[in-house]
N, C-alpha and C positions, 0 to 999 in steps of 0.2 A: 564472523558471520559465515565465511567460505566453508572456515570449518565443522560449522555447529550443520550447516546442509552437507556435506560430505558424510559427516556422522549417520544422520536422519536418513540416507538416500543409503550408504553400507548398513543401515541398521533392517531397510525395506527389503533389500536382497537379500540378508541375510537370514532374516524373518522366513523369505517365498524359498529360496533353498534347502532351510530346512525342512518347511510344510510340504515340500516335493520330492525332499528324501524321504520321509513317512508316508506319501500317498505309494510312492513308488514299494515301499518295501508291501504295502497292502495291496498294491497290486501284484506282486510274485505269490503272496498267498492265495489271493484267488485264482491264479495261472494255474496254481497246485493243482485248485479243484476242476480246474479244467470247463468242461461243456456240462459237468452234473447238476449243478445248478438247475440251470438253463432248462435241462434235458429233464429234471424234476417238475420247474414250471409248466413244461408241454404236457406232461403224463396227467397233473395234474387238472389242466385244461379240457385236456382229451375227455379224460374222465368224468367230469363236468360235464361234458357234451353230449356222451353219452348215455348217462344218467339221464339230464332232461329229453333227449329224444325217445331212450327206453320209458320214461315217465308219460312221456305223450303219445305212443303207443300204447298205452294202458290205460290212458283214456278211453282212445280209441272203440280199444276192443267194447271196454265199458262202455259206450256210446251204440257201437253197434249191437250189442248183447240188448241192451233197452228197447231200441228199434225189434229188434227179433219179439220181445216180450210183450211190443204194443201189437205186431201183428200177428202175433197169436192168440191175444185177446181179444183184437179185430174179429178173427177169424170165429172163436168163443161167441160173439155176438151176433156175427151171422148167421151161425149156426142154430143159435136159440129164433133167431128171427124167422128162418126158413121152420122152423117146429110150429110156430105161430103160422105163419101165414099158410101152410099145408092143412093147421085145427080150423082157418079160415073157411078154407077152402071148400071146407065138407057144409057148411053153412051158407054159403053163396046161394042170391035167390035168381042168377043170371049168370049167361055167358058172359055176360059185359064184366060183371063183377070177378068171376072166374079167370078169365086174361089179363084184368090188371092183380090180381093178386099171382098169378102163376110168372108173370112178368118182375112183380115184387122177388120172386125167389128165385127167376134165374138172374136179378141183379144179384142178389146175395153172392150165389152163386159162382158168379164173376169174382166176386171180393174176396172170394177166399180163395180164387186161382190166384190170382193177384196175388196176395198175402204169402202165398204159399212158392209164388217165382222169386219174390221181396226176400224172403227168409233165404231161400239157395242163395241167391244173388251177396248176400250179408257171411252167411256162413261162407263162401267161398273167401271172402271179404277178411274173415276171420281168420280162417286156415292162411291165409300169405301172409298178415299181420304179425300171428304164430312164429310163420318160419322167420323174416324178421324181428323179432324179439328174441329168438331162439340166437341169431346171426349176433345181434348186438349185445346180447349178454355173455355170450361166447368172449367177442373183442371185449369187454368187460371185463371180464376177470383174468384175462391174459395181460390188459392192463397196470389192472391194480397189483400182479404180481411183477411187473418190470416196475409199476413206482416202488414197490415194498422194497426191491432191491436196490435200488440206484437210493433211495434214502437212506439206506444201510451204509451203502460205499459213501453218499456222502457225509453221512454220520462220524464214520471212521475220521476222514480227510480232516472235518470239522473238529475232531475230539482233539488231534495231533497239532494241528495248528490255533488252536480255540486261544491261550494264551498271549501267545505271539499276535495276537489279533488283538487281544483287548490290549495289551500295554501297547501297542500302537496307537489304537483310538483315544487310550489316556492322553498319551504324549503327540496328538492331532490335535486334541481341545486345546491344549495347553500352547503347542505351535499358533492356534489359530488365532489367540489373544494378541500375538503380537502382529499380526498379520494387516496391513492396509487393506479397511472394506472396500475398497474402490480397486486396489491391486490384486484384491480375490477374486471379484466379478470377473475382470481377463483372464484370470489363474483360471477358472473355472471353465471360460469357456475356451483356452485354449486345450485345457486338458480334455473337453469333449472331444474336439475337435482332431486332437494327437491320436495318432495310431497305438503310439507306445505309452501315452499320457504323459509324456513332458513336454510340461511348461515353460518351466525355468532350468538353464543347462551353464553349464560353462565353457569357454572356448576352449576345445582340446587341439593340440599341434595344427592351431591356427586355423580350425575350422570349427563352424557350429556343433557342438553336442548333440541336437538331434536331427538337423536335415542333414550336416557334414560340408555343407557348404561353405565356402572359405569366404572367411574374413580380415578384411585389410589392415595391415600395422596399424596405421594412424587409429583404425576404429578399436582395435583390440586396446590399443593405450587411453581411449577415450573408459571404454568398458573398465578399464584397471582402476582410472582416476574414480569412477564410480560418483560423477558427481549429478549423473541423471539416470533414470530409468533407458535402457536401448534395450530393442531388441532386435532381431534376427527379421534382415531385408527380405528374402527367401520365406523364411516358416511363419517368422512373427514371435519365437520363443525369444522369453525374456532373457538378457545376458547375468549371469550371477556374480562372475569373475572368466577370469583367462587363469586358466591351470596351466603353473613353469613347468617346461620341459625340462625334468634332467638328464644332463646328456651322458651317454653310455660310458662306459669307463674302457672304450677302445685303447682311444690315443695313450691313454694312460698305461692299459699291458705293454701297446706296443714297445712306449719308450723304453720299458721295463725291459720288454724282450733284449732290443737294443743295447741299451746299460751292460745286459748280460752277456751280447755277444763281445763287447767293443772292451768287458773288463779283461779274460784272459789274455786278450789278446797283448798286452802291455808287456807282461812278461816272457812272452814269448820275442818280443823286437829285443829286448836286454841281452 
């Protein structure tokens, strides 16, 4: 039974290590591409922004352009009204009559001074609106030329590596089958959470793989025996194994060196 859980428990490691050497190699390709991504999203957005604020100054103007139209037709109206009440006027059989119709046309009167302050008041209104739209269609197409570029570049980036990407994603699905759904949830969000996005590491010369924080004999032999999940006190990274130090082949030239000097010397005491 000890066995068959040692099996199931190096089979879970083995599983998240591999699924973290493939996240990992897709994360170097998007390293490649850098901020263009990102920096395409924004242009994008911008652009967007743009657009509906330039949209909604063109309401605007349309809204104020209307206004201008009513109070010219306003003015059209009083105009014919002051014609009438002047044909009135010649007909009146009194003063009395004659002051409120003469009263009638200097209100007109007023209405198309009015009308006529309304319309400057709008066309000023207009003219700033103008240089604004003028301003934001400017940023507009200065814009849309730094997205056309930065999609080009990363068009490129993406043609070079396009490959390399997909037979990863192949060989991610395929990692992921074998993957514990419960030991992906922590994969996952340890990998948010990682700077460099690992999750799962191996101990190297006796310290953590990704914070470097040193880990104790007894626990690195526990890690080896691999008959539970541990991980990393410090980071919380899963342990996948302990990676053997080979050790340099110093002592080994030395003796050589050694051998070398200690062999002439034999026949020299003869």
């Amino acid at each position: 039974m000890a066995t068959a859980t040692e099996t199931t428990i190096a089979q879970k490691l083995e599983a998240l290590l591999k699924l973290q050497t493939i996240d990992s190699a897709l994360d170097n390709i998007k390293k490649v591409r850098g901020d263009l991504p990102e920096e395409v999203r924004d242009l994008e957005d911008e652009i967007m922004g743009l657009e509906t604020r330039l949209s909604k100054f063109q309401q605007e103007i349309a809204s104020f352009e209307e206004q201008i139209s009513n109070y010219k037709n306003s003015k059209k109206d009083s105009d014919k009204l002051i014609v009438k009440y002047k044909e009135q006027q010649m007909n009146v059989r009194n003063n009395r009559e004659f002051e409120a119709i003469s009263k009638e046309i200097e209100l007109q009167g007023l209405e198309m001074e009015i009308a006529d302050k309304r319309i400057k008041e709008i066309d000023f209104k207009v003219l700033n609106k103008n240089d604004e739209i003028a301003s934001v269609e400017s940023t507009l197409f200065e814009r849309k030329k730094d997205l056309e570029q930065k999609q080009k570049e990363l068009e490129v980036i993406i043609n070079e590596s396009e490959e390399d990407e997909q037979k990863a994603m192949k060989d991610r699905e395929k990692a992921l089958k074998l993957v514990d759904p419960r030991l992906f949830k922590s994969y996952e969000k340890l990998r948010d959470n990682a700077r460099n996005g690992l999750a799962v590491v191996m101990v190297k010369r006796g310290a953590c793989g990704g914070c470097f924080s040193s880990v104790p004999p007894q626990r690195q032999t526990d890690i080896k025996d691999k008959k539970k999940i541990i991980v990393c006190e410090h980071c919380g990274r899963v342990f996948a194994g302990v990676e053997d130090v080979i050790p340099p082949p110093e002592k080994e030239k030395k003796s050589r060196s050694k051998a070398a000097v200690s062999a002439p010397a034999a026949p020299a005491a003869e």
